[in-house]
Wavefront OBJ file of the C-alpha trace (Angstrom):
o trace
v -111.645 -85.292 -109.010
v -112.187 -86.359 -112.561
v -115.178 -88.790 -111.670
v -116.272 -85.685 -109.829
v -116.446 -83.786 -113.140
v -117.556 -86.127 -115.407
v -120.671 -87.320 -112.720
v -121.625 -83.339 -112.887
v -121.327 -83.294 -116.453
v -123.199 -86.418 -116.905
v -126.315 -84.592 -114.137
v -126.251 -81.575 -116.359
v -126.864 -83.437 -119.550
v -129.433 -85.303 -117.950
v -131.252 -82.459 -116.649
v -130.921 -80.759 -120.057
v -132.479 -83.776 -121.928
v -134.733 -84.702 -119.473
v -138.428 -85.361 -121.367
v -140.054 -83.578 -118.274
v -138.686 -81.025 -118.363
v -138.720 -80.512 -122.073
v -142.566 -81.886 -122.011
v -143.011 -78.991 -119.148
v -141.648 -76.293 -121.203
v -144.152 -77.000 -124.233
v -147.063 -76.954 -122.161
v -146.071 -73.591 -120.569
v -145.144 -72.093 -124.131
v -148.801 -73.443 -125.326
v -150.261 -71.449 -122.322
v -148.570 -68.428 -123.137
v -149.275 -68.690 -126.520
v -152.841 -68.990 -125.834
v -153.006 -66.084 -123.418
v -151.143 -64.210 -125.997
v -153.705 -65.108 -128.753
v -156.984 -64.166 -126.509
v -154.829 -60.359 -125.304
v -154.349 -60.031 -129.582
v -158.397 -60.987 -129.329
v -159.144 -58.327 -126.758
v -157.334 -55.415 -128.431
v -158.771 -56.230 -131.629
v -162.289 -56.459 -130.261
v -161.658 -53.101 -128.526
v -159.869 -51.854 -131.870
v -163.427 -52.611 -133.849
v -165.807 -51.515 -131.193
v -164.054 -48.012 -131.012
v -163.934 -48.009 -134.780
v -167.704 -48.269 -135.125
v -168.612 -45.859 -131.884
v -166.165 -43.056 -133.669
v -167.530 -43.991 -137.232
v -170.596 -41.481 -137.120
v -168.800 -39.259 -134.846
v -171.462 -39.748 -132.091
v -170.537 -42.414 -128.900
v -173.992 -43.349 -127.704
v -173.879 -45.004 -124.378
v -174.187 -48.946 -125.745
v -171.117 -47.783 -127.596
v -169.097 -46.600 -124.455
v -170.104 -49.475 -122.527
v -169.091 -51.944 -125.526
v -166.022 -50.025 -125.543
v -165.611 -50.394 -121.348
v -166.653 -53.874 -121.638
v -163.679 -54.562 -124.413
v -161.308 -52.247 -122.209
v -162.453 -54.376 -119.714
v -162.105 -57.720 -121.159
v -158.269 -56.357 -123.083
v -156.777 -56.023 -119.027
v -157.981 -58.995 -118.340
v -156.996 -61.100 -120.821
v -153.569 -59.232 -120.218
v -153.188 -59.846 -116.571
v -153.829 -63.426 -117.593
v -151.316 -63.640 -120.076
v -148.686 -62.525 -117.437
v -150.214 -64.751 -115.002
v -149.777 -67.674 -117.513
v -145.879 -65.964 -117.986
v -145.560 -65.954 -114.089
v -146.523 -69.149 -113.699
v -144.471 -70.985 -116.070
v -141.223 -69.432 -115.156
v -142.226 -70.361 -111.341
v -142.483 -74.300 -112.701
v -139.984 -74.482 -114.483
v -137.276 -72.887 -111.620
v -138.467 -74.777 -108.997
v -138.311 -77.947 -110.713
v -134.461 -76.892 -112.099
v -133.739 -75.364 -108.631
v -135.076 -78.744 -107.177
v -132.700 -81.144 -109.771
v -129.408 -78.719 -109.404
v -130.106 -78.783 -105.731
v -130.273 -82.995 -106.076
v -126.853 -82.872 -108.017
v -125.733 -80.590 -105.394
v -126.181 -82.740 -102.649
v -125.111 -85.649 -104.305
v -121.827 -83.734 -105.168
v -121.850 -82.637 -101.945
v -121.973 -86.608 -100.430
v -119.486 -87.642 -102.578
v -116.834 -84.909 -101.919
v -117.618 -85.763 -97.571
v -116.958 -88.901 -98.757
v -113.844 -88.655 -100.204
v -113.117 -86.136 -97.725
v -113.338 -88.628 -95.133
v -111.484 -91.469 -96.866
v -108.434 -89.188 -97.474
v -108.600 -88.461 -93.293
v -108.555 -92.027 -92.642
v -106.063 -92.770 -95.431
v -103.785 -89.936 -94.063
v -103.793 -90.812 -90.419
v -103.312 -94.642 -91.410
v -99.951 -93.561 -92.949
v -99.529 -91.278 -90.124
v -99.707 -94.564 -88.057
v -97.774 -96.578 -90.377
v -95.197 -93.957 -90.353
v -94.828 -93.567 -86.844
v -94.581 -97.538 -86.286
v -91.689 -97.926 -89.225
v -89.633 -95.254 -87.105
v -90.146 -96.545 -84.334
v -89.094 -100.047 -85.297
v -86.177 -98.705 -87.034
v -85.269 -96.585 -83.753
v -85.507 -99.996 -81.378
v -83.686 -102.134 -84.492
v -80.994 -99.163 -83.961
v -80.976 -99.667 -80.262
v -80.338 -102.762 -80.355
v -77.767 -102.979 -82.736
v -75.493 -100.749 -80.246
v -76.518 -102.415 -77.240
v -75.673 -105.590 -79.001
v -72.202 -103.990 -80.149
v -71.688 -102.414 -76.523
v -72.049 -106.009 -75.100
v -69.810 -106.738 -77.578
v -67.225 -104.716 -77.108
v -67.442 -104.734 -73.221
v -66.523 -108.458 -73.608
v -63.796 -107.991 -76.008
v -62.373 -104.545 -73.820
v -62.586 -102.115 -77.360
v -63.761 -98.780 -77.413
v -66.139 -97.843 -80.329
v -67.865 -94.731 -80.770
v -71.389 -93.984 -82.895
v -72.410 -91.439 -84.695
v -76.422 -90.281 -84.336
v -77.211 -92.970 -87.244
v -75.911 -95.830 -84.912
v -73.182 -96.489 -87.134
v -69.785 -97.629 -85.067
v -66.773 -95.424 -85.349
v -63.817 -96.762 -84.291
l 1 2 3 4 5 6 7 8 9 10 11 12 13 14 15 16 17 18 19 20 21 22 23 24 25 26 27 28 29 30 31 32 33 34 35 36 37 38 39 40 41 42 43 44 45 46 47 48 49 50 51 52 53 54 55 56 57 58 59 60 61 62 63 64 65 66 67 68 69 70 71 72 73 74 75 76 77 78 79 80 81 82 83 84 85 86 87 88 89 90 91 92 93 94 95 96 97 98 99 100 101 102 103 104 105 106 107 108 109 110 111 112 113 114 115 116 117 118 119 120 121 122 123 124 125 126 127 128 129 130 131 132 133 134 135 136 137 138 139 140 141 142 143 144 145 146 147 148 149 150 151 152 153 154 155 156 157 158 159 160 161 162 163 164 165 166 167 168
């Protein structure tokens, strides 16, 4: 049970230091970070285009549709940015899902494997047990038939007890 443990251990440590994965989870921060960056873009484009439409108090209608446009442009980038999010977290489950799932199985060998070796092992002493019995039940036998044979011959009268030992 202890190799058990200390394999596990040793799978989780790999996983955790594993260069893909760490390599994995820089390029997905770098893609948020850059979807974050363009959103900040967006609502500060959309910040200075309402600025200058309310600056005369007047919205002509190149100013609205600037403003639409960067409205436009601000959900997009945003959507992105959680796409980029989405994304990310998706890679970087599955792959985790698929290496827990890998230690999992392998566990999962091992322990049917040992499983199965502690079966064997248990019906081999079984076996073992069963033959030391009975040779010690025909040994037994044949020490009182011996002894009856015995005594027949000699004309005494000798009891056992349900060891096999004589009584006289």
């Amino acid at each position: 049970m202890e190799e058990q443990k200390q394999y596990t251990d040793d799978q989780l440590s790999d996983l955790s230091n594993n260069p893909e994965i760490k390599a994995s989870i820089e390029q997905a921060n770098q893609e948020a970070q850059e979807a974050l960056k363009s959103y900040i873009d967006a609502q500060d484009n959309l910040k200075e285009k309402e600025s200058q439409a309310y600056a005369d108090g007047k919205i002509s209608e190149e100013e609205q549709r600037a403003i639409q446009d960067a409205q436009a442009k601000l959900e997009e980038a945003k959507q992105n940015a959680e796409l980029k999010a989405r994304n990310a977290e998706k890679k970087a489950n599955a792959y985790t899902d698929n290496k827990v799932k890998e230690s999992t199985d392998a566990q999962r060998r091992t322990l049917t494997r040992y499983g199965s070796q502690i079966i064997q092992n248990g019906k081999e002493i079984k076996l073992r047990t069963t033959k030391e019995e009975f040779n010690a039940t025909n040994r037994t036998l044949s020490n009182i038939l011996n002894e009856i044979v015995q005594n027949v011959t000699d004309g005494t009268t000798i009891r056992y007890d349900d060891n096999g030992v004589a009584q006289a």
